[in-house]
N, C-alpha and C positions, 0 to 999 in steps of 0.2 A: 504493500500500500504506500503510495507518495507519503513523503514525511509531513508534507503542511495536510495531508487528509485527517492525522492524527488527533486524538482528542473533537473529534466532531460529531460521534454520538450524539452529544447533548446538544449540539447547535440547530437550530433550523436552516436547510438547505436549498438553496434556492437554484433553480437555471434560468440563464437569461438567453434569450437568443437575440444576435445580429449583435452582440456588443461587444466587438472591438472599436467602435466608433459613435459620437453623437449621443443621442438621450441611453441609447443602450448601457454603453459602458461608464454613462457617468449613474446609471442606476446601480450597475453594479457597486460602484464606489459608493453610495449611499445604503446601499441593504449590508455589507460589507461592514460601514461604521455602524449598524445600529447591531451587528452579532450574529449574522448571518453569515452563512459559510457561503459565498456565490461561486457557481460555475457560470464562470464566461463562456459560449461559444461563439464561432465564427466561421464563417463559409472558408475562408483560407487563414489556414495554417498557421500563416507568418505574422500576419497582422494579429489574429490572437493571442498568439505567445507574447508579441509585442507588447499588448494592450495589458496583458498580466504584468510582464516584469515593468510596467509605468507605476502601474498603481499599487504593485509592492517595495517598488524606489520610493511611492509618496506615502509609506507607512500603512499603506492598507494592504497587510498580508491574508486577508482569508478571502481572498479569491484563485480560484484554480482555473487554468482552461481543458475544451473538450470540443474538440472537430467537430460541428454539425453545421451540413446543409440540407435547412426543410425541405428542400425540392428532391433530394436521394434517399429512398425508402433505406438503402444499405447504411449510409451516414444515420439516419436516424435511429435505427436498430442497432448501432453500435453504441449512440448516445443511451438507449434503453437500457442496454447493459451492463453498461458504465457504471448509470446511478445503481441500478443494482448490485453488482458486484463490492461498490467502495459503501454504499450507504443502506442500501436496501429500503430506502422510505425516499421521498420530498416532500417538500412543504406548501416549496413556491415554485410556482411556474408564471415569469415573463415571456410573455410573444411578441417580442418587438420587431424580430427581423420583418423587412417591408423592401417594397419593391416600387417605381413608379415606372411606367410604360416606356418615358417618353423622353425622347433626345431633347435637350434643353440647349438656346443659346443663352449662355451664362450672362454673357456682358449684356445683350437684349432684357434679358427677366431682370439686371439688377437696376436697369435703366427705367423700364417699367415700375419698378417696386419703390424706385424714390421717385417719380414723379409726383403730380396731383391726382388727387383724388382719394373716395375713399376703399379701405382692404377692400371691397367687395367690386369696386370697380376697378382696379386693381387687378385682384384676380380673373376678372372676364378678360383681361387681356392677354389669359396664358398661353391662349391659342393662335395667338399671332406669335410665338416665341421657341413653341413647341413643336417635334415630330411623333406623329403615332404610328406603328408597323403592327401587323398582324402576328409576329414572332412576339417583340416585345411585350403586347397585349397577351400573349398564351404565357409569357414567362411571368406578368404581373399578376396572374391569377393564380398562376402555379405557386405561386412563393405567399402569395397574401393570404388567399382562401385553403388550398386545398394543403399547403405544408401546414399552416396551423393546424388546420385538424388532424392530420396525419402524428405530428407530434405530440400534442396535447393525447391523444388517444393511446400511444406507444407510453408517455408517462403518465397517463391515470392510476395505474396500479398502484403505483410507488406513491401516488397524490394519497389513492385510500390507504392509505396504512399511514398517515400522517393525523395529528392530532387538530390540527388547523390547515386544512388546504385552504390555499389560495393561487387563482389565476386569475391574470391580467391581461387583458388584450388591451394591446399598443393598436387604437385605431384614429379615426379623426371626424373632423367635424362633415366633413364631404360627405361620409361616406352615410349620413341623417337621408331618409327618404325620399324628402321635398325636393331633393338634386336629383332625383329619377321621374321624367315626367313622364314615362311609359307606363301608363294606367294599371296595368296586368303586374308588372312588379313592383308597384310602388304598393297594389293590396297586400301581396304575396308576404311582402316584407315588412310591413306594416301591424301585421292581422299577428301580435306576440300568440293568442293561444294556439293557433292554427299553422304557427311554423315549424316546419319539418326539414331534416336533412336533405328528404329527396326534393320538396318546392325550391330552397334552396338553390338545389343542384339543377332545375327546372330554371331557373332565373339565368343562371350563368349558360347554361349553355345555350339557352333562347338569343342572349348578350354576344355571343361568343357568335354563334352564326349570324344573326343580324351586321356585327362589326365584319365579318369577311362579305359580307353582301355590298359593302358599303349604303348600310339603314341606318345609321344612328340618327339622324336628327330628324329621321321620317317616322322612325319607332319609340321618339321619345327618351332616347339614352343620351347620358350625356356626352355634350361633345368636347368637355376639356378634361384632360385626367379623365379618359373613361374609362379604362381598366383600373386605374387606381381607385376612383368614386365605388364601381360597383363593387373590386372586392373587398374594400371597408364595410361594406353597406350590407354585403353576406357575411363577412365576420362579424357586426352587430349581429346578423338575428342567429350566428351560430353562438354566439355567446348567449342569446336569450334562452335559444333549444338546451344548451349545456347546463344553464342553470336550473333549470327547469326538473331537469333528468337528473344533476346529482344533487339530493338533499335528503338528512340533514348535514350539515358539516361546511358543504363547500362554500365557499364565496367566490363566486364571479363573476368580474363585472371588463366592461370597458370604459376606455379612458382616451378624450384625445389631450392630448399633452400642451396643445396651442400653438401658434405659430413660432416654432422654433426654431435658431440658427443651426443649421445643422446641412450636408451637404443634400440631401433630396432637396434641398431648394436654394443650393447654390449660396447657402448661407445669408436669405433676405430675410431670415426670419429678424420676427423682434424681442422674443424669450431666449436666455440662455437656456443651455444645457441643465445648465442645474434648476432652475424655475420647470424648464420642463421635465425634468426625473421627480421633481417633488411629489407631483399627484400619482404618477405609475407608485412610486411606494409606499406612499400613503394607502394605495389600493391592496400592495401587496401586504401590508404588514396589519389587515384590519383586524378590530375586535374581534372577540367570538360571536359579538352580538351585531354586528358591521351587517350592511346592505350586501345583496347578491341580486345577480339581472340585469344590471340597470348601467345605461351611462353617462360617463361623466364629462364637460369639458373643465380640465381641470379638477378641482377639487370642487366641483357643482355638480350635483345633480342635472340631469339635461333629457329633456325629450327624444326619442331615439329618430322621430319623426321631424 
């Protein structure tokens, strides 16, 4: 067993995913200081390791890292085993790795972002800035919707044998209903008792062939960030169906963290790193008697609609 695994029996164990960089790894370093034992992963290698030996140069030794990328069933089944083998329980499970679709011209979006006007016109401008491919959009779904679940499913086991589960879905405020004017899935998604895995999976792939038809703005999808919007918008209601199905014990909720600087936006945000990890840990470290279902922007409660 690694030497820093040592003595970790008693701690509460968290993983994070996609954090060697941005709100990820600076959660890590926040769940880290309050006595959590975190596993960092990261889709490569190099930058993991990196992002561990940073944050144990800055005094925060109880984070380990561990190779995962949500998009490879084999990478995730190693990650499975992992916690098994070194811990045989979690606690916490962060979903933060994310994905956005879309080739960005940097210098364009930050020209955009300090102009006039306000966030919201602002952002209608992303699509003057933006590329979307039909590749890109199958990889942003791949890694947003379908590895969440894929992983989150691989560690429930380790979750139930935990005294206090907690999961956190890293999602955003796009991904609230109202941003889908596609009548059919804005019900779909919408309708908390009536949501299922398979509607769900009904939604995206209706999404998925519409965007190779080239239909989105004749079906009502949207047309900035469309793979990003939709598969936030299906991790809300998969976060609704999970809650739902694990109780009593679990808490789960999502979180968008806000507009923060970090590289999926070229760093226009207006939140630090750290303002943005505040509420993902807040979520992950809830009471016993803490909310489950629901989400948040920021530390608010928020309509999912």
């Amino acid at each position: 067993m690694d030497s820093s695994i040592t003595g970790s029996a008693k701690k509460r164990i968290a993983v994070v995913t996609g954090a060697s960089k941005g709100i990820g790894l600076e959660t890590c370093r926040q769940l880290a200081s309050n006595g959590v034992l975190v596993v960092l992963t990261a889709r490569d290698e190099k930058r993991g390791i990196e992002a561990v030996e940073n944050l144990i140069g800055s005094r925060c030794s109880d984070v380990i890292f561990h190779q995962l990328d949500v998009t490879d069933p084999s990478s995730i089944a190693s990650m499975a085993n992992f916690i098994k083998t070194q811990f045989g329980k979690l606690d916490i499970l962060v979903n933060n790795a994310g994905f956005t679709e879309v080739l960005i011209d940097g210098d364009a979006l930050s020209a955009v972002m300090a102009g006039d006007g306000d966030i919201e016109a602002k952002f209608a401008k992303w699509k003057e800035v933006t590329t979307q491919t039909y590749e890109l959009t199958e990889e942003c779904l791949k890694a947003n919707y379908n590895g969440i679940k894929q992983v989150t499913e691989a560690l429930l086991p380790f979750l139930h044998i935990s005294d206090s589960p907690r999961i956190v879905n890293v999602s955003s405020s796009a991904g609230k209903s109202k941003n889908i004017s596609n009548a059919w899935a804005k019900e779909v998604l919408s309708n908390g008792d009536s949501l299922t895995e398979e509607s769900v999976d009904e939604v995206l792939n209706q999404f998925v062939k519409d965007f190779k038809e080239g239909l989105l703005e004749s079906k009502g999808w949207p047309e900035i960030l469309s793979a990003y919007t939709v598969s936030k918008a299906t991790m809300n209601a998969y976060t609704r169906i999970l809650a739902k199905k694990l109780v009593p014990g679990f808490h789960i909720n999502c979180v968008c963290p806000g507009y923060v600087k970090t590289d999926i936006n070229c760093n226009t945000g207006v939140l630090t790193v750290e303002e943005g990890a505040e509420s993902v840990v807040k979520l992950a470290l809830l009471p016993d008697d803490g909310p489950s279902g629901l989400f948040f922007v920021r530390s608010e409660v928020s309509p999912f609609d």
